[in-house]
C-alpha positions as semicolon CSV with decimal commas, in nm:
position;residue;x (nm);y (nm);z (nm)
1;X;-4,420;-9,654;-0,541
2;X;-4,783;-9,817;-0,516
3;X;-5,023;-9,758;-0,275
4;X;-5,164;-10,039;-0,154
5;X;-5,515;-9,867;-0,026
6;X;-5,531;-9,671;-0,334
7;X;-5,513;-10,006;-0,580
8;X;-5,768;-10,204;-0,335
9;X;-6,006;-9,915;-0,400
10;X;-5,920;-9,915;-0,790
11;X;-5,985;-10,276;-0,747
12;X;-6,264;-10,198;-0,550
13;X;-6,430;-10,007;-0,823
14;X;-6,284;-10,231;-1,115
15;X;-6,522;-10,514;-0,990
16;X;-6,783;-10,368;-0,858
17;X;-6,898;-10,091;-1,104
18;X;-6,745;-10,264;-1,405
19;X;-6,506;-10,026;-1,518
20;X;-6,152;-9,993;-1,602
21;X;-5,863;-10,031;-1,331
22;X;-5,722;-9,742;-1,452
23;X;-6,053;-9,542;-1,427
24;X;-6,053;-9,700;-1,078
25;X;-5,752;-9,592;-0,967
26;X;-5,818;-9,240;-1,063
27;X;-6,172;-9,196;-0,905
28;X;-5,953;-9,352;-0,562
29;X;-5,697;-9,082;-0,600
30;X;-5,962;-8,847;-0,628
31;X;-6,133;-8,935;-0,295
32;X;-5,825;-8,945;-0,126
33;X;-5,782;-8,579;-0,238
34;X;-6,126;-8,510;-0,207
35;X;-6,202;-8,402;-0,546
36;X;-6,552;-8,410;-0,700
37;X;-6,533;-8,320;-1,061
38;X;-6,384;-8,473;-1,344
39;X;-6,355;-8,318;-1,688
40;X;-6,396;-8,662;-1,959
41;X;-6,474;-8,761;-2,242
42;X;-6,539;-9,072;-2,108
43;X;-6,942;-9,073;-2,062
44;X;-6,959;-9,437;-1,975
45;X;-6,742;-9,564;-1,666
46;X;-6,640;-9,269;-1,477
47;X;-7,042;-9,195;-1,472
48;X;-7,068;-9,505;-1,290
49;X;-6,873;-9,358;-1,006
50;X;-7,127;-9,173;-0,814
51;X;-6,924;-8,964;-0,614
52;X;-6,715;-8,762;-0,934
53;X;-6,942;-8,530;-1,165
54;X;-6,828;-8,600;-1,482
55;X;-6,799;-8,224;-1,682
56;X;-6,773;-8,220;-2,067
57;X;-6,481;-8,099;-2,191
């Protein structure tokens, strides 16, 4: 089942930092759940989310 305040914030960050909608949708899930950190490879759009740290893997 979707929720629809979690895919207006993906959508949210999809346009607005220029990233993918699934990258969007995670960083939302992670503010709902109040987690900071992200372990990635991806160096490019999660960075772009200033509330997750990015770690390397």
């Amino acid at each position: 089942m979707l929720n629809a305040p979690l895919v207006a914030r993906a959508l949210e960050h999809y346009e607005t930092k220029n990233i993918d909608f699934i990258d969007g949708y995670i960083a939302a899930v992670m503010e709902k759940q109040g987690i900071t950190e992200l372990y990635s490879f991806d160096r490019k759009h999660i960075s772009r989310i200033l509330a997750i740290s990015r770690k390397e893997p």
